[in-house]
C-alpha positions as CSV (number, residue, x, y, z in Angstrom):
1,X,19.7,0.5,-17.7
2,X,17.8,1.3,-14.6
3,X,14.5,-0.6,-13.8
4,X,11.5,-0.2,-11.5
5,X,12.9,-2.6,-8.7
6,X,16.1,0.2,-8.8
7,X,13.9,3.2,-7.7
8,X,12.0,1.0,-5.1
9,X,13.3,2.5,-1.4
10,X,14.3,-0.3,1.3
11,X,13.4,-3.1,-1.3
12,X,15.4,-5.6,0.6
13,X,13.6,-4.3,4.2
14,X,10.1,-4.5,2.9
15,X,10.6,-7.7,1.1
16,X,11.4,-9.3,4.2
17,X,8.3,-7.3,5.8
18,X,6.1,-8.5,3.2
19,X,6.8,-12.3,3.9
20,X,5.7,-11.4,7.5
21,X,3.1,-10.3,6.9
22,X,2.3,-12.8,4.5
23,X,3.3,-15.9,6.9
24,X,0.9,-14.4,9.2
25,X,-2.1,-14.5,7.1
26,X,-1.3,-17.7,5.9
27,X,-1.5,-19.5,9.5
28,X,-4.1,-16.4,10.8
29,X,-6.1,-16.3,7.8
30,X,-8.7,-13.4,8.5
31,X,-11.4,-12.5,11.2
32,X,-9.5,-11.9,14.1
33,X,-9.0,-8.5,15.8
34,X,-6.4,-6.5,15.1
35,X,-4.1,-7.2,18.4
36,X,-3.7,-10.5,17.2
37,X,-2.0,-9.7,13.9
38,X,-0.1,-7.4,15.7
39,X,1.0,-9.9,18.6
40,X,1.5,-13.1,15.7
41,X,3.6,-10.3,13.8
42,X,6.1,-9.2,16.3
43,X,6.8,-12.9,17.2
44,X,7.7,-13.4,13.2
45,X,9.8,-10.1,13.3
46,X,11.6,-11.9,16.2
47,X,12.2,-15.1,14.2
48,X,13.5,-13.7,11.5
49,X,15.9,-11.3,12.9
50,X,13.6,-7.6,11.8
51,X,14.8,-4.6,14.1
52,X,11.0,-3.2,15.1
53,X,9.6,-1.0,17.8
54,X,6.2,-1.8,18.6
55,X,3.7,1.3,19.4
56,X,6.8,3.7,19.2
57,X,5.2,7.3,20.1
58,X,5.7,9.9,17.5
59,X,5.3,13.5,18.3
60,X,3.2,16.1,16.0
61,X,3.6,19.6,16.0
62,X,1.3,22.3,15.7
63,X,1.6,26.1,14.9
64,X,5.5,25.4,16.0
65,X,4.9,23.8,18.8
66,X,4.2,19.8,19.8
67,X,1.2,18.7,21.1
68,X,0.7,16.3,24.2
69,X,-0.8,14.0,21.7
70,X,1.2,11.6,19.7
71,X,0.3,9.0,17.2
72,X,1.4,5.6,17.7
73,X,1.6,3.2,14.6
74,X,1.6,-0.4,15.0
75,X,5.4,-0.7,14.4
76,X,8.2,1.0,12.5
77,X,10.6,-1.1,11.3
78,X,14.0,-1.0,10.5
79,X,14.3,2.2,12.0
80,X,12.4,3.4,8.8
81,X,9.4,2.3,7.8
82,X,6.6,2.6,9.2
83,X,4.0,0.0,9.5
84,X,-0.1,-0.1,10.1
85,X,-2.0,-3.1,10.4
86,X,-5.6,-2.9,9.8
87,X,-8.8,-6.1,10.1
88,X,-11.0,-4.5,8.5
89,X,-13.3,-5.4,5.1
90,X,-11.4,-3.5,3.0
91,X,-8.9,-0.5,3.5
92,X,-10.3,2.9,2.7
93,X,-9.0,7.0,2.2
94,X,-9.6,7.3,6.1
95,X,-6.5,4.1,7.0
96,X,-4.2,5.3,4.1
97,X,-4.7,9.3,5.2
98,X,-3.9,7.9,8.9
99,X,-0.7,5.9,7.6
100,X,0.3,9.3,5.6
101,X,-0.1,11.5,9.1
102,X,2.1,9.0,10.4
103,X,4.6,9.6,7.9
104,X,4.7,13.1,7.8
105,X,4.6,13.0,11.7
106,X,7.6,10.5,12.2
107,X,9.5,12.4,8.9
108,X,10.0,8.7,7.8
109,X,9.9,8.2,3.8
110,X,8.3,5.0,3.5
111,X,5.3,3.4,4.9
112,X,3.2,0.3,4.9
113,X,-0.5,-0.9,5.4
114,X,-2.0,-4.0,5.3
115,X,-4.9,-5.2,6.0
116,X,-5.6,-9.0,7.3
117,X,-9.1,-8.6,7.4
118,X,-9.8,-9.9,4.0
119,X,-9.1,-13.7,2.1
120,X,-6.5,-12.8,0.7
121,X,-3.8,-10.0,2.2
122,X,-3.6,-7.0,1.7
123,X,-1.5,-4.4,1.6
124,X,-0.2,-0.9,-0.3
125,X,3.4,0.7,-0.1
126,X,3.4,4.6,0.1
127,X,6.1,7.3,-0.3
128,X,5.9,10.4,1.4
């Protein structure tokens, strides 16, 4: 018999993202800028052994052709997932529609946000 957890993509991967994230919050707690959960969670990617490129460039085409733009999400991880951090009240259509350009730009299935600018953390899984 198959359950949810057996349809869940990179469970293991965003498991160990999650706990990141989480870690962070719990010594962070909200109200800082965004730079600073970004800094704090590449040092706990480091610790705990979570292949990541910071910032990585993706490049998005247009009519056939790519544009001299690129997005640049906070990390992808694993070589998979990508990741947005957001400090902001609450997370809105305008962060998750940016997290889905991201996807569709990098042609990654899986993606993260959270949010650390709230009590309590944050965060949504989507599948593209």
């Amino acid at each position: 018999m198959r359950t949810i957890e057996d349809d869940l993509i990179y469970r293991d991967e965003c498991y160990q993202i999650v706990g990141c994230c989480m870690d962070v919050h719990k010594q962070l707690g909200c109200g800082f800028k965004e730079a600073i959960y970004q800094e704090a969670l590449e040092r706990e990617f480091v610790d705990n052994a979570l292949s990541f490129e910071r910032e990585k460039r993706l490049k998005i085409q247009y009519i056939g052709k790519y544009l001299k733009k690129e997005h640049t999400p906070d990390f992808v991880c694993c070589g998979k997932i990508v990741l947005e951090l957001k400090a902001a009240r609450e997370l809105t259509e305008i962060h998750q529609a940016q997290l889905f350009n991201y996807l569709k730009a990098s042609k990654f299935r899986m993606g993260l946000l959270f949010n650390f600018g709230e009590t309590s953390l944050q965060f949504k899984r989507f599948i593209l």
